[in-house]
C-alpha positions as CSV (number, residue, x, y, z in Angstrom):
1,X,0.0,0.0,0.0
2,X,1.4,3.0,-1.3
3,X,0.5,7.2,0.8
4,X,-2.1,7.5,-1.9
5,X,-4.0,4.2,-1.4
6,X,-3.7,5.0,2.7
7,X,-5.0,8.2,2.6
8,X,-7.8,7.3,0.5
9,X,-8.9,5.0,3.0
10,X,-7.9,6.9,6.2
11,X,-10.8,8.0,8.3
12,X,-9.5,10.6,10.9
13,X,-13.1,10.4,13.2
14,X,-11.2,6.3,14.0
15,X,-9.6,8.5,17.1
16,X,-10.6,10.3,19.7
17,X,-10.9,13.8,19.3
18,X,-8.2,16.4,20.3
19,X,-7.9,19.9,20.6
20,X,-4.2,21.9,19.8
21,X,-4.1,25.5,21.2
22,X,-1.3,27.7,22.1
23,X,-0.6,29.5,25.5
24,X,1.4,32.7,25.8
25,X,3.6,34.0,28.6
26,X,4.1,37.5,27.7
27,X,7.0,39.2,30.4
28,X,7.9,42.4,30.3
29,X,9.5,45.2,33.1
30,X,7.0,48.3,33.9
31,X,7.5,50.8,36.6
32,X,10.2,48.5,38.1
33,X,8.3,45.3,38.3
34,X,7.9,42.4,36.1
35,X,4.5,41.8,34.7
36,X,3.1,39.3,32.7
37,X,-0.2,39.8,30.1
38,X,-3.6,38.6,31.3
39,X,-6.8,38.3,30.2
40,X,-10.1,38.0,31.9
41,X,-12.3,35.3,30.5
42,X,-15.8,35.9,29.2
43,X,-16.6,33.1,28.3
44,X,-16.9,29.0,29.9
45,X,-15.3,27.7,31.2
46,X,-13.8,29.6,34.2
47,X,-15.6,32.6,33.3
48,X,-14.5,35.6,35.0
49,X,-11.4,34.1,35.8
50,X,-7.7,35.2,34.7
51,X,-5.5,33.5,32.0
52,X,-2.8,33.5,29.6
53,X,-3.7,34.5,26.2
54,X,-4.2,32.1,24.0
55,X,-7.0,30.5,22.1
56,X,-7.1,27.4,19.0
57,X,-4.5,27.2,16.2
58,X,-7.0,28.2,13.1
59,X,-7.3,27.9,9.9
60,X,-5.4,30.3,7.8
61,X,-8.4,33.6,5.6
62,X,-7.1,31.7,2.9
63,X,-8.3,28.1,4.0
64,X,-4.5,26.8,4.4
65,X,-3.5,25.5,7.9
66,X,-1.9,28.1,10.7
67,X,1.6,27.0,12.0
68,X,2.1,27.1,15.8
69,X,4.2,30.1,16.1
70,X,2.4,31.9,13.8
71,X,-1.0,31.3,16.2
72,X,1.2,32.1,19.3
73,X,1.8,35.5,17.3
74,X,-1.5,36.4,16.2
75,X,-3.1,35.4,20.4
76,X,-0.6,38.1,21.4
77,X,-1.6,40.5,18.6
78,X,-5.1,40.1,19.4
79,X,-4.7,40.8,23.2
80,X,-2.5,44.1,22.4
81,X,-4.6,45.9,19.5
82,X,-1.2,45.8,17.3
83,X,1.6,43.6,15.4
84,X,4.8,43.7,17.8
85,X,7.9,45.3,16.8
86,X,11.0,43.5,18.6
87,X,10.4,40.5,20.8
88,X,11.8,37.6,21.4
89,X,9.4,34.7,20.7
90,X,10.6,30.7,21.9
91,X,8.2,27.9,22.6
92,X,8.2,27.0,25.9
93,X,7.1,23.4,26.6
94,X,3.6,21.3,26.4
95,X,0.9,20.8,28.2
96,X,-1.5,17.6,28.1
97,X,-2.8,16.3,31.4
98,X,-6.2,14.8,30.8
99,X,-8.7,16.7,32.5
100,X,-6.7,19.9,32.2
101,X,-9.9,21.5,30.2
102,X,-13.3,20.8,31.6
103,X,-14.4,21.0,27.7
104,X,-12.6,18.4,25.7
105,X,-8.6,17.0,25.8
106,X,-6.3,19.7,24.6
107,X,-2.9,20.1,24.0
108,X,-1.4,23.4,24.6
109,X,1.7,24.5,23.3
110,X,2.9,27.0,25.6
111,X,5.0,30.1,24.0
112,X,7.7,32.5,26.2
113,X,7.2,36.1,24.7
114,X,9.9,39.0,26.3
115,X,9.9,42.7,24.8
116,X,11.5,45.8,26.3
117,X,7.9,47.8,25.9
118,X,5.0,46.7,24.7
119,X,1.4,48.5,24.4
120,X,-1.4,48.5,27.0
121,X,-3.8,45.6,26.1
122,X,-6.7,45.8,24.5
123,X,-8.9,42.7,25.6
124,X,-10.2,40.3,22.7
125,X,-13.6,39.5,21.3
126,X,-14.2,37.1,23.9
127,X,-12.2,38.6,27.2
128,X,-13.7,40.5,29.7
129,X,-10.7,42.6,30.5
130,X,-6.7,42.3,29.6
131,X,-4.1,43.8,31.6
132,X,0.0,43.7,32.7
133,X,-0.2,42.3,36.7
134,X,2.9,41.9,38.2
135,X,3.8,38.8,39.1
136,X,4.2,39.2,42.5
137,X,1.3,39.8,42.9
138,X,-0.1,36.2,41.6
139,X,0.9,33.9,44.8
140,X,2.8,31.5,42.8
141,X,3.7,28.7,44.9
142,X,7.2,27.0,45.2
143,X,7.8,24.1,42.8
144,X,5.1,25.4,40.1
145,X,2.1,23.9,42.1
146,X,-0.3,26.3,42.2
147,X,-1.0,29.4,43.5
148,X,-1.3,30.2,47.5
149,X,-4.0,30.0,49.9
150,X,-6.1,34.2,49.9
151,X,-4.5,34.4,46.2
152,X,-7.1,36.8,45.1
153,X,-6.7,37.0,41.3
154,X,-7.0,32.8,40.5
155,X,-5.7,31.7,37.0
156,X,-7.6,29.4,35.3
157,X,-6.5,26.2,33.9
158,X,-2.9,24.9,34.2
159,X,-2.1,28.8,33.6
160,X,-0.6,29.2,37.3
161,X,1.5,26.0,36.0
162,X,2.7,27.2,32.9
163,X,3.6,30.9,34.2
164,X,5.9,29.5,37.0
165,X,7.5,27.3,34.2
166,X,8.2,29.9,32.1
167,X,9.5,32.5,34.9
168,X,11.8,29.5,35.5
169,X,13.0,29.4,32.0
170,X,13.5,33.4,32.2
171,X,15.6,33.4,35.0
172,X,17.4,30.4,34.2
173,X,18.1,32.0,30.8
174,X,19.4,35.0,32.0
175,X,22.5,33.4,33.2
176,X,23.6,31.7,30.2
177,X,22.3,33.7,27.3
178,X,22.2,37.4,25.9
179,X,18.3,36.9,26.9
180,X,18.7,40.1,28.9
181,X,18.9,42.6,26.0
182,X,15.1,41.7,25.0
183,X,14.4,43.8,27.9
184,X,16.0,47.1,27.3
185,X,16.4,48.7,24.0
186,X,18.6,48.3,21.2
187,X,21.2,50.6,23.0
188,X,21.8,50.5,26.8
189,X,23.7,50.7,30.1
190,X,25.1,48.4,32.8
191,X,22.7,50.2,35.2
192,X,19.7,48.9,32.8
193,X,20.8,45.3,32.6
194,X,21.7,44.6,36.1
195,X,18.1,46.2,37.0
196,X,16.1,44.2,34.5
197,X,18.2,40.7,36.7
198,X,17.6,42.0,39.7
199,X,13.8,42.7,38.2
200,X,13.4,39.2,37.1
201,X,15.6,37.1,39.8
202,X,14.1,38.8,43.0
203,X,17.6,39.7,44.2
204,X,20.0,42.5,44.8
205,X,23.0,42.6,42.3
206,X,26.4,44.4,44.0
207,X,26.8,47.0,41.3
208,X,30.5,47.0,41.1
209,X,31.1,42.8,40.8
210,X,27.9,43.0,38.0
211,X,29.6,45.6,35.6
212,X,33.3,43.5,35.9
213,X,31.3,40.2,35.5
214,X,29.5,41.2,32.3
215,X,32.3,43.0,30.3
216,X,34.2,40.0,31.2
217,X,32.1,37.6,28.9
218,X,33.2,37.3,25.4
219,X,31.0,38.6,22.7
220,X,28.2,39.3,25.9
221,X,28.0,43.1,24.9
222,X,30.0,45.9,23.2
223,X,30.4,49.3,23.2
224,X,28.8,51.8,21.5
225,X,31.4,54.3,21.7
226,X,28.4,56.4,22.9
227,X,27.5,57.8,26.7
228,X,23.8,58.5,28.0
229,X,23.1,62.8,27.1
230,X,23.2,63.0,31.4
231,X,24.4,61.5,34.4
232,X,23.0,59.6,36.6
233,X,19.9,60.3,38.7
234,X,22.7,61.5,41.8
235,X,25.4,63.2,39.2
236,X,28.6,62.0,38.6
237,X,30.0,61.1,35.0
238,X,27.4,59.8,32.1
239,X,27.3,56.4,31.2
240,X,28.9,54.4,28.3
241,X,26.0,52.9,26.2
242,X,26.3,49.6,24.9
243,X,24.6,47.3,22.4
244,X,24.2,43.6,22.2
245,X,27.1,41.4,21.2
246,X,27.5,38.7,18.9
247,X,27.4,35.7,21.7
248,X,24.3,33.6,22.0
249,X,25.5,31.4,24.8
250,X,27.5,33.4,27.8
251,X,31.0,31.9,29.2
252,X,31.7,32.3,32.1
253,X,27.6,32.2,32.6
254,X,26.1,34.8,35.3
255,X,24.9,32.4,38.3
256,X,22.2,33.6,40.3
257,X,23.5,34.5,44.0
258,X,22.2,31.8,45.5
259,X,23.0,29.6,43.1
260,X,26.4,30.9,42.7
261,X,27.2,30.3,46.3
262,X,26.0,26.4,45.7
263,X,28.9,25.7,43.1
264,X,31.2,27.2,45.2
């Protein structure tokens, strides 16, 4: 039996039925804090509640069939009114745990979205509300199993699951890849990249040890040959701009405190 003879005979409704949508964790830094996008449900199930955005991969206007990243995109455009400039767009992992959707099995792809500004959301067709909440503000418990007890804004889903996977991935990132410059713009400071670490580990950086540890790493970042038009917010000398380098892994990598006391 050759494809042609199989196909002719193959009779998909044989299986049972699954769904494939996509799931985005959309990080960014506002005001000092990092948020992730939400969306208020207004529809079943867990109406009302807050979630990721995401929906079902689609069929293409044209009738042809959507790939994943491409849905992952178009979730995200929906939820911010407009087509994103610079971001950094990776898949993150997959979700399948029968019974995870009260309405059918689905898969979920999960995406990891980071941009150094993005746009106030505009909620979709059928959300409630969409907004940037910090994430500290979301009771996410140790290990990725939940939220905590008096948590007031619940997520639905697996969506408190997939968000502490994906601020693992962030932070874990951060200490072996150039993920860091997603967060500021094109050209920046030290200053601006040890706050966007401190932002996303939790922890206070020493200033001095930061700056010698990431000129030190090859390819990590170079120099503009530029400075910032003023000092800084107390005076004192302007700062050297700088702009991504040409490393996509970083070596030595940029341990977390507490992780760097562990190795030691």
């Amino acid at each position: 039996m050759d494809d042609r003879e199989f196909l002719a005979g193959y009779d998909p409704r044989s299986f049972d039925p699954a769904a494939v949508t996509v799931d985005v964790v959309t990080l960014t830094i506002r005001d000092g804090a990092l948020d992730v996008l939400l969306v208020q449900r207004g529809v079943p199930p867990f109406e009302g509640q807050w979630a990721l955005p995401g929906g079902f991969v689609k069929p293409r206007p044209d009738g042809s069939e959507e790939d994943l990243d491409e849905a992952a995109l178009r979730e995200l455009a929906e939820e911010t009114g407009q087509r994103l400039g610079r971001i950094h767009l990776e898949q993150l992992a997959t979700y399948g745990t029968p019974g995870r959707d009260p309405g059918m099995r689905v898969i979920s792809v999960a995406y990891l979205v980071f941009a150094p500004e993005l746009p106030e959301p505009q909620a979709g067709s059928d959300a409630q509300a969409a907004a940037w909440v910090p994430v500290s503000s979301l009771g996410l418990a140790e290990g990725g199993s939940g939220q905590r007890p008096g948590t007031t804004r619940k997520l639905a889903f697996d969506h408190a699951r997939i968000l502490a996977d994906g601020l693992e991935r962030a932070r874990s990132k951060l200490e072996y890849t150039p993920l860091v410059t997603a967060f500021v713009a094109e050209e920046f400071t030290i200053s601006e990249l040890r706050a966007v670490y401190e932002t996303v580990w939790g922890e206070r950086l020493h200033a001095a040890n930061f700056h010698r540890k990431v000129l030190s790493v090859p390819g990590f970042v170079e120099s503009t040959g530029e400075t910032t038009e003023t000092g800084g917010p107390r005076g004192g000398p302007r700062a050297r701009l700088y702009r991504r380098g040409d490393a996509r892994l970083l070596h030595p990598a940029l341990l977390r405190p507490g992780r760097e006391d562990a190795v030691r």
